[in-house]
FIMIMI-401229 format. One record per residue (C-alpha): x, y, z. Coordinates in steps of 0.02 Angstrom, whole numbers, plus 32768, in hexadecimal, padded with zeros to 4 digits. Layout:
% FIMIMI-401229
XYZ ...
***
This chain:
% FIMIMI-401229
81207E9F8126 814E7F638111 80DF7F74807B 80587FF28052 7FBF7FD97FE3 7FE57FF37F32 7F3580157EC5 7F3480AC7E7A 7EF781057EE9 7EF880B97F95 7FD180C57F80 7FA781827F62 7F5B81AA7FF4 7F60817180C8 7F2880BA80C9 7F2380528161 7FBA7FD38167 7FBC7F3581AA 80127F2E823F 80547EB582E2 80077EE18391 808D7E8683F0 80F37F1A8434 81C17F118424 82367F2884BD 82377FB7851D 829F803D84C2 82BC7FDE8418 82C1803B837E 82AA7FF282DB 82E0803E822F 826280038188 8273803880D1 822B7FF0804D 823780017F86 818C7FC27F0C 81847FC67E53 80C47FBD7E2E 806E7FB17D78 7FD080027D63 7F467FCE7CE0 7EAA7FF97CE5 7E2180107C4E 7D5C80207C69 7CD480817C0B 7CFE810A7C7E 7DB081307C99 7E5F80DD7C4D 7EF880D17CA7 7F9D809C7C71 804880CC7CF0 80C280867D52 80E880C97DF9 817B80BB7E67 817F80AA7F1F 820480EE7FA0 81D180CC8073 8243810080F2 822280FF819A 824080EB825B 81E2809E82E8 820D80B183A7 81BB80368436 81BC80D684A1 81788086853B 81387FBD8571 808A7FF4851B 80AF8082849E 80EE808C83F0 810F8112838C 8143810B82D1 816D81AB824D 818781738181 81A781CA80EC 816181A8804E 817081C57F92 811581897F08 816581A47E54 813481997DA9 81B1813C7D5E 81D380BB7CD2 820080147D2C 81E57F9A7C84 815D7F247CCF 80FB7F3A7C2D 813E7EAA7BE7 81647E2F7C8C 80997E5D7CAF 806E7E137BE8 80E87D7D7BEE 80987D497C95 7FE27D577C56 80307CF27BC1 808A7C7E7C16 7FDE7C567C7A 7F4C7C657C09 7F0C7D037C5B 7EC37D8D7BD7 7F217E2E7BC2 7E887EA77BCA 7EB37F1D7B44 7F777F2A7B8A 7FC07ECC7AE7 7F727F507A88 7FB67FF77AB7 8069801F7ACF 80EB7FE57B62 812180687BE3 809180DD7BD1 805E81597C55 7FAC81967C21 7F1F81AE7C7E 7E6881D87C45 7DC081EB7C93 7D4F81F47BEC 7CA9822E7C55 7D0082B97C99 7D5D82EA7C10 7E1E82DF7C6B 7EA282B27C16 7F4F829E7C6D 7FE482567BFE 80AB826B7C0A 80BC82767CC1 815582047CDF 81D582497D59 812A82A07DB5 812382817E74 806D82397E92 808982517F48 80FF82997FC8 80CD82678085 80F1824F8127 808D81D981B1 809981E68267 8055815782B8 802C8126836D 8001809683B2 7FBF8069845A 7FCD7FA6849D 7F197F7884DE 7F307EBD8519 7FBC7E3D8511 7FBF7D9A8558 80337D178511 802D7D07845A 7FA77D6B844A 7F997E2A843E 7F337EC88411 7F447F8883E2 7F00802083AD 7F618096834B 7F42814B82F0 7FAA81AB8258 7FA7824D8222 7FDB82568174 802082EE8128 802482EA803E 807483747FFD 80A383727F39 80E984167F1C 80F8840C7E49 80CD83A87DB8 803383657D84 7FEC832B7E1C 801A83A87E97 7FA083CC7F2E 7FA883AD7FE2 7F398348806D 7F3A831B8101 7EDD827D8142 7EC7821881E6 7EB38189820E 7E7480E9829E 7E97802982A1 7E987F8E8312 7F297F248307 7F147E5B834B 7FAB7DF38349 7FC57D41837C 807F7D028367 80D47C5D838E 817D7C0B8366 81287BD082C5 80957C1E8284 804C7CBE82B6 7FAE7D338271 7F907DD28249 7F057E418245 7EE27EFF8237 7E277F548224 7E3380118209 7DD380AD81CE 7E3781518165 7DD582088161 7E17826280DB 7E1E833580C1 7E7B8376802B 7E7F84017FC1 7E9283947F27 7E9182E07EE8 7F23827D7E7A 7EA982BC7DDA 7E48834D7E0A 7D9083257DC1 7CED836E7E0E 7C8582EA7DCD 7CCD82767E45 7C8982507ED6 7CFB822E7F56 7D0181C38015 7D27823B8094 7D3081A58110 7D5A80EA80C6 7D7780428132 7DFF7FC18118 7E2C7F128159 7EB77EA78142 7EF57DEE8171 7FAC7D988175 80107D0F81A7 80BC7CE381AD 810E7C3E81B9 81B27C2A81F1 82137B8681B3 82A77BB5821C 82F97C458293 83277C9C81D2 82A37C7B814F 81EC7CA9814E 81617C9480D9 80E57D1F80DB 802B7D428092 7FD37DD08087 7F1B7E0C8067 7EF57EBC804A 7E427F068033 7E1D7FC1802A 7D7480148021 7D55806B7F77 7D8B811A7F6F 7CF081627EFB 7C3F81607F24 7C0481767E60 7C7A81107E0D 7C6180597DE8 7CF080257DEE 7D49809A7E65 7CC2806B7ED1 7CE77FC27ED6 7D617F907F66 7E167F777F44 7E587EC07F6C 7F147E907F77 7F6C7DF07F97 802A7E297FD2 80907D7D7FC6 81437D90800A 81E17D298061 82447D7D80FD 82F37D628127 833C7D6781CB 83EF7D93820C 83E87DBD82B8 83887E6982CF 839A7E96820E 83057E4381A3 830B7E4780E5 824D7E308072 82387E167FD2 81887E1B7F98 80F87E117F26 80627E7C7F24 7FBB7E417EAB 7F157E7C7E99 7E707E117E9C 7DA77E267E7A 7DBF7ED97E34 7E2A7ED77DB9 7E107FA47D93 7E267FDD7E42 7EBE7FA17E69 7F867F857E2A 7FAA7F0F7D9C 803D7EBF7E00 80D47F117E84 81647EE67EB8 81AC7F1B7F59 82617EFA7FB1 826E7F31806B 82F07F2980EA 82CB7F4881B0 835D7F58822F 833D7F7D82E9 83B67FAE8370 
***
């Protein structure tokens, strides 16, 4: 699925995506973008946050050669009211699951705090929390029948030029991509590590601690009931981002559940993105629509 990691900070900065190995024909270029509405809650001793964030992906992806890919995207995250206060309560409701403190503040906040540090942000909605491009390459290392495997690299260029979370950063980044894909069934997985050099973070705050290098894996599979519609399942997991944080330290673990339409060589998903384990390291709940067309 054309989806991107959606805690609050791994969807802020260049994190490893999973990704097929099996290369495309020769000369095929494929056109993704992608739209996610993501709640975020989060409330420890040490730091409160309450936003939503929007989600706009846009980007290209040429099979350049019978062993190289190369892929450039665009991406914007947004602060920006998208209502899943309530849908997030009446789901908790609906399913016996504790609202940690949400039913008792106010819907459609966008507040964040970090009490040790003393950093308050509040009133940010319309704010761009990120601006970026990603080049990506990726180099086909074995393929044999169903099975296949890749190493790719991305540069990753941030630059917020106003608001409250302006900065810029650039960050790089390594993975392994394994593939095995039949009729039927096929599996995913991507292992990957992300160096990151910036001159400033989403909340500038000295008393964090911060990864310059941080590891991610991730596992999927697709089942196909016909030539049109696919069931897809996702798992996520991300390093934590701060070396002196509890909870930031923690690793960030998402479960992306989603359904893919096919219509010839345009393919339409609709999915779901939750987090587990952590609950304060990572999204509430996102939604995401993509379409994919290739020529």
């Amino acid at each position: 699925m054309f989806v991107y990691g959606q805690s609050p900070i791994h969807s802020n900065v260049l994190s490893t995506q999973l990704r097929s190995a099996e290369p495309n024909r020769t000369g095929t270029i494929e056109f993704k973008s992608s739209y996610t509405q993501a709640s975020i809650w989060a409330h420890t001793q040490a730091y409160s946050l309450d936003y939503y964030q929007n989600q706009s992906n846009i980007a290209v992806q040429w099979q350049a050669s019978p062993i190289w890919k190369t892929e450039l995207d665009y991406r914007v995250v947004t602060a920006k009211d998208n209502g899943l206060d309530s849908f997030v309560m009446g789901f908790h409701d609906l399913f016996g699951v504790g609202q940690n403190g949400r039913d008792e503040v106010a819907e459609d906040q966008f507040t964040m705090d970090f009490h040790n540090a003393g950093v308050h942000v509040s009133d940010f909605e319309g704010d761009d929390l990120t601006n970026a491009i990603t080049f990506y390459n990726e180099l086909l290392l074995y393929s044999r029948g169903p099975m296949s495997l890749s190493a790719g690299g991305s540069l990753f260029y941030n630059n917020v030029r106003s608001g409250q979370f302006a900065r810029t950063s650039f960050e790089q980044g390594v993975q392994l991509n394994y593939s095995y894909i039949t009729p039927r069934h096929s599996f995913f997985s991507t292992i990957g590590l992300v160096h990151r050099n910036s001159d400033g973070h989403l909340v500038s705050d000295e008393r964090l601690a911060l990864e310059n290098v941080s590891a991610s894996w991730a596992v999927g599979y697709e089942y196909r009931w016909n030539q049109r519609h696919s069931f897809v399942l996702e798992s996520l997991n991300y390093q934590g981002w701060a070396t002196n944080d509890p909870d930031f330290s923690e690793p960030s673990n998402e479960v992306v559940v989603g359904y893919r339409y096919r219509l010839y060589r345009l393919a339409l998903e609709a999915l779901m993105i939750e987090n587990i384990r952590n609950m304060d390291n990572s999204t509430d709940i996102g939604f995401t629509l993509g379409v994919r067309f290739s020529i």
